[in-house]
Backbone bond lengths (Angstrom), bond angles and torsions (degrees), N, CA, C in turn:
res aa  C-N    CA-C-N  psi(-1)  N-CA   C-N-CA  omega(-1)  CA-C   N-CA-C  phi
1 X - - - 1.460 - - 1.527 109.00 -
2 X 1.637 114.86 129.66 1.137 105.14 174.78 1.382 128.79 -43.81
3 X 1.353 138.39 166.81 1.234 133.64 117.24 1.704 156.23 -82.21
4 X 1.167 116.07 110.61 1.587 100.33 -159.45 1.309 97.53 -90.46
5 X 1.535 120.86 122.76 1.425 121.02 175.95 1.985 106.51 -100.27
6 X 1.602 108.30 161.50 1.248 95.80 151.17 1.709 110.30 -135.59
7 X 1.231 112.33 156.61 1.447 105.85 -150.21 1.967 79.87 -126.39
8 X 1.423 91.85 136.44 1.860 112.05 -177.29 1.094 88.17 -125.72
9 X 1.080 104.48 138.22 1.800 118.17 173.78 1.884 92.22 166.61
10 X 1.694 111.14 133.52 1.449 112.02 -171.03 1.862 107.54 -88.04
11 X 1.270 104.21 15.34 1.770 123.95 -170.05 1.306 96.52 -117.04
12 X 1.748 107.43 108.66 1.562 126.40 -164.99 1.499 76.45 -76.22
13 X 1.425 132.77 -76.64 1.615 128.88 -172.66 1.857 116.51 -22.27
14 X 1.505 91.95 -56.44 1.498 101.45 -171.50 2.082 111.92 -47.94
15 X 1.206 85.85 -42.94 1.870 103.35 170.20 1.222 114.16 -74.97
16 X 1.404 143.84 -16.18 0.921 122.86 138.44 1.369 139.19 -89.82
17 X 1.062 121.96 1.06 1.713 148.32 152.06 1.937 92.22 -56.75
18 X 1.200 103.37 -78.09 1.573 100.51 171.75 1.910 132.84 -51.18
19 X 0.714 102.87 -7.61 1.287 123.29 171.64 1.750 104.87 -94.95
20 X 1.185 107.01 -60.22 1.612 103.94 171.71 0.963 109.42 -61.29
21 X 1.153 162.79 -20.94 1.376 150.65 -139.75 1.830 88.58 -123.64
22 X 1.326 118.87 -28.27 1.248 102.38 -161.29 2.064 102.42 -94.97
23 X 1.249 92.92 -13.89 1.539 113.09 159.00 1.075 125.29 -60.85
24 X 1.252 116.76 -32.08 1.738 139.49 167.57 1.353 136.19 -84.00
25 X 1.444 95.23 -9.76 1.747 99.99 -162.97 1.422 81.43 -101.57
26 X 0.723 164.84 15.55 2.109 142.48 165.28 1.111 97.41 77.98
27 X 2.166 122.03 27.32 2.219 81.60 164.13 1.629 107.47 -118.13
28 X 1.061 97.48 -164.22 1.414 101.28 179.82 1.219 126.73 -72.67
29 X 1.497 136.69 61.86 1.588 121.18 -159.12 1.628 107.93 -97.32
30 X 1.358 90.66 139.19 1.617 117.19 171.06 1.477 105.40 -78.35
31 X 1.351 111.10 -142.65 1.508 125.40 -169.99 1.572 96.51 -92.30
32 X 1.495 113.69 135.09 1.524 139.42 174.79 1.558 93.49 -92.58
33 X 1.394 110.48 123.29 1.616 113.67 151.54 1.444 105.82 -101.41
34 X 1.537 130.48 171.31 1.298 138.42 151.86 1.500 121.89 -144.55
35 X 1.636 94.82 142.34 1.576 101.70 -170.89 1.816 86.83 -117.62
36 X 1.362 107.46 163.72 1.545 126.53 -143.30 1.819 88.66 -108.57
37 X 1.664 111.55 -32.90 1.445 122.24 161.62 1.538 113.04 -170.43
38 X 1.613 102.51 -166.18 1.590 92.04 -166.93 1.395 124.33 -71.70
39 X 1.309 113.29 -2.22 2.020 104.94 -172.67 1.660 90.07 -93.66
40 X 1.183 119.92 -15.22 1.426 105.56 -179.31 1.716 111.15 -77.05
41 X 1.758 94.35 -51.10 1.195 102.30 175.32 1.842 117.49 -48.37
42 X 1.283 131.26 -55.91 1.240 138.55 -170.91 1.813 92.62 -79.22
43 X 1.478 136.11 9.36 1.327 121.94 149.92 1.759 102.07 -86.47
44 X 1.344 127.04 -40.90 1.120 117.16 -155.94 1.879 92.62 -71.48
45 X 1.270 121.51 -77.69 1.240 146.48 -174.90 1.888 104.67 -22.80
46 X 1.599 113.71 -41.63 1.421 119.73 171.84 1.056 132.75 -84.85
47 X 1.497 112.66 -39.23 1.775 138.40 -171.84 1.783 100.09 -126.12
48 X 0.703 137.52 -32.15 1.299 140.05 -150.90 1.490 99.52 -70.05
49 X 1.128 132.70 -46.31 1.657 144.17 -168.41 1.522 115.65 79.22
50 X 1.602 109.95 29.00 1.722 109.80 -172.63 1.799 85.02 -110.97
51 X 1.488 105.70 143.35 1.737 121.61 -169.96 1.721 90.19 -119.95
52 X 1.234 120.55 121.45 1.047 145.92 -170.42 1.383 116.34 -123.16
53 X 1.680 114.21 132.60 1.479 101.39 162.57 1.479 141.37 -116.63
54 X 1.463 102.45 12.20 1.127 125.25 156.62 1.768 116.90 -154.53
55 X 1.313 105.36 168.34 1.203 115.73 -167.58 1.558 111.41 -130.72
56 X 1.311 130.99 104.85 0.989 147.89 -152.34 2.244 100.92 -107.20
57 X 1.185 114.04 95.94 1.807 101.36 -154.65 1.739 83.22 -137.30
58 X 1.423 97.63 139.07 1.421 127.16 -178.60 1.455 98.93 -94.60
59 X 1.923 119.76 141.23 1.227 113.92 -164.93 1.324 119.83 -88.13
60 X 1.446 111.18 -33.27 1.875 122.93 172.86 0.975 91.02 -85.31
61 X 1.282 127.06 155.80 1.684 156.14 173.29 1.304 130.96 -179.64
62 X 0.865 158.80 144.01 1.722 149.94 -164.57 1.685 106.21 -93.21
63 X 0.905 118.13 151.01 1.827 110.39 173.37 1.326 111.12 83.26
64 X 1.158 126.54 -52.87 1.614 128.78 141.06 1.395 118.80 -177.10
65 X 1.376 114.24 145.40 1.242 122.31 -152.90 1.576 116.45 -111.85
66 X 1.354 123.18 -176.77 1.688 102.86 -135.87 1.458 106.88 -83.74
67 X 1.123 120.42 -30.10 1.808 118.75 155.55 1.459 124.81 -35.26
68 X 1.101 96.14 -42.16 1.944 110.37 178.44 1.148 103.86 -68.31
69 X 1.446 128.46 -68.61 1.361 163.37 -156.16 2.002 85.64 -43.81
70 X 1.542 92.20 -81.21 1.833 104.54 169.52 1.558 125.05 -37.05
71 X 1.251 123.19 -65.56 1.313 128.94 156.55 1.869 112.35 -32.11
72 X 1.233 112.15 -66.89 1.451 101.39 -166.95 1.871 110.26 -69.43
73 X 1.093 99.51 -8.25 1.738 126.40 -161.07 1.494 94.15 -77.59
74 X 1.649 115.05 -53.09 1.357 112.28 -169.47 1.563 89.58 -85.97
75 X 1.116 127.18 -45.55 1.386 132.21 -152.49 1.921 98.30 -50.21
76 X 1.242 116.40 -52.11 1.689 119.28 155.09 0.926 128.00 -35.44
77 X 1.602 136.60 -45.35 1.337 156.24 170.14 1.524 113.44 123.47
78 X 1.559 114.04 28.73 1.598 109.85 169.33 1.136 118.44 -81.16
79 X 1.315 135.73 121.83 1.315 151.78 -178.00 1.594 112.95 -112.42
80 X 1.145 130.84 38.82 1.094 123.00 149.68 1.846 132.20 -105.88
81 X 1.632 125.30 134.11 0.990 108.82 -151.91 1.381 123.67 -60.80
82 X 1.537 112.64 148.18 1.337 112.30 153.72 1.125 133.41 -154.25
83 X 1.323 98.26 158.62 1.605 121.18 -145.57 2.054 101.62 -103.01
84 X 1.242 96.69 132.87 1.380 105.98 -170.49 1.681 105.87 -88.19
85 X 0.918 116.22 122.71 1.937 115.40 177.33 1.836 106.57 -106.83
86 X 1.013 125.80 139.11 1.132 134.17 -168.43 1.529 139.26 -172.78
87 X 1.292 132.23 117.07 1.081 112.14 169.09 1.651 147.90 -45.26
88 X 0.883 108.11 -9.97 1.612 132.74 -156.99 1.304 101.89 -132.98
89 X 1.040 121.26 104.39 1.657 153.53 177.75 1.522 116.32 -79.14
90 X 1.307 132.94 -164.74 1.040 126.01 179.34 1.235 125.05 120.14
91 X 1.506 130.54 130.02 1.296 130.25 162.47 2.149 107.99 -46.85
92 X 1.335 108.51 -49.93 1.193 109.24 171.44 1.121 139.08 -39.06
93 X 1.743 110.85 -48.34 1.576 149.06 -147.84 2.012 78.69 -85.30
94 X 1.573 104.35 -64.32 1.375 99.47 -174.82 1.018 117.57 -55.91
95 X 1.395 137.75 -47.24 1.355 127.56 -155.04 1.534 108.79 -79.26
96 X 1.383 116.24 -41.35 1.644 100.91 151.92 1.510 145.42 -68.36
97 X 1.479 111.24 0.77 1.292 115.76 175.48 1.753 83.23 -82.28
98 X 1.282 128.52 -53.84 1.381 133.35 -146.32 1.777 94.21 -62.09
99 X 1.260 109.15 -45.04 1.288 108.85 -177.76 1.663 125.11 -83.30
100 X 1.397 99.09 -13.19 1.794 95.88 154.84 1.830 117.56 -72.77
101 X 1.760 98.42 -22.80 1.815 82.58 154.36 2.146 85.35 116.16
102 X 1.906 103.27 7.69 1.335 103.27 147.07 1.287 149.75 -60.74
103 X 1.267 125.96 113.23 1.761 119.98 -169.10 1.607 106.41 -51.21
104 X 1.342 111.43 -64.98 1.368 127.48 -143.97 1.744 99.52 -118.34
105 X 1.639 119.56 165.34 1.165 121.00 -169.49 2.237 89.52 -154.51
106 X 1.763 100.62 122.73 1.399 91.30 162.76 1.432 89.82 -152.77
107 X 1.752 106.15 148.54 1.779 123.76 178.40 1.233 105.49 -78.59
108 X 1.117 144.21 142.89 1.073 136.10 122.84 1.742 150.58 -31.40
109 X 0.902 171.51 90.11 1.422 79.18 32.62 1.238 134.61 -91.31
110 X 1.067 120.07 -150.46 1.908 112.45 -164.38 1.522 101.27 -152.83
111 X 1.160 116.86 159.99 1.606 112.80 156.75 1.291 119.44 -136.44
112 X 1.662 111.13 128.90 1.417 110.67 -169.84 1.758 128.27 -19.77
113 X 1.406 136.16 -20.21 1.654 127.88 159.12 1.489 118.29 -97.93
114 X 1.473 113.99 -1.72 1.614 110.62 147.82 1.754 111.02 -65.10
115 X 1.536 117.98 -69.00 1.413 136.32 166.27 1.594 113.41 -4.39
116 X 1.984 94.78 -67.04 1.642 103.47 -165.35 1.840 94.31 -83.82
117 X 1.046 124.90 -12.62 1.756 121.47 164.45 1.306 121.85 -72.62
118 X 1.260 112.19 -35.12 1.237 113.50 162.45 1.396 124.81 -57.60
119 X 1.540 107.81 -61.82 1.700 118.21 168.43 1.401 110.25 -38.04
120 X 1.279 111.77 -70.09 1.492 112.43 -172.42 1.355 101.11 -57.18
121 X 1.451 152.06 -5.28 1.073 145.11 175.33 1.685 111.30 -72.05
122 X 1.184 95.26 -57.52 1.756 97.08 170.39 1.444 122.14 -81.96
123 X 1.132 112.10 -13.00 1.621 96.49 174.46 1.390 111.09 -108.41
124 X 1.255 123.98 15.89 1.302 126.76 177.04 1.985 109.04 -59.84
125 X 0.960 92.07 166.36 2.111 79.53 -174.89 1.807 93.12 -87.33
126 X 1.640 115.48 167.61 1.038 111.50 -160.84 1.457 85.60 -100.87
């Protein structure tokens, strides 16, 4: 079954870096949406009418950034996973992505079979 991801990150390059990579990793991808940052992203994901099954969100961003983005994301009732992308690593970095209510955690950079390990990490069945 496909996957339809949408990938947040305010770096038009960075999304297509993410887009390649997810072209590369061996999974099944459906239709890619992209939001420019998180108030766009948490318009599409709430109001928008696009059904997604993962969420692919960059952590700095202007307007709001990917901790926020997650928090207000679940705080609505979206439950599909997502995975935090970021430069900035960390026992720290994780435990607050985890606690804004993020599935998954990968640094940048990445290479497309880190990417699809990650994915399959959270959508694996529990």
């Amino acid at each position: 079954m496909a996957i339809d991801i949408l990938l947040v990150d305010d770096s038009a390059v960075m999304r297509k870096v993410l887009t390649r990579a997810l072209r590369q990793g061996g999974l099944d991808i459906g239709e890619i949406h992209e939001a420019g940052d998180g108030t766009e992203a948490l318009e599409q994901v709430t109001k928008g009418g696009i059904s997604v099954s993962l969420v692919l969100c960059d952590w700095n961003m202007p307007n709001m950034n990917g901790p926020d983005f997650v928090q207000e994301a679940r705080n609505a009732g979206f439950e599909a996973p997502v995975i935090m992308v970021t430069t900035e690593g960390g026992d720290e970095r994780i435990a607050q992505a985890t606690e804004a209510g993020a599935n998954g955690f990968i640094c940048k950079p990445f290479t497309p079979d880190k990417l699809a390990d990650a994915i399959n990490s959270v959508l694996a069945p529990a």
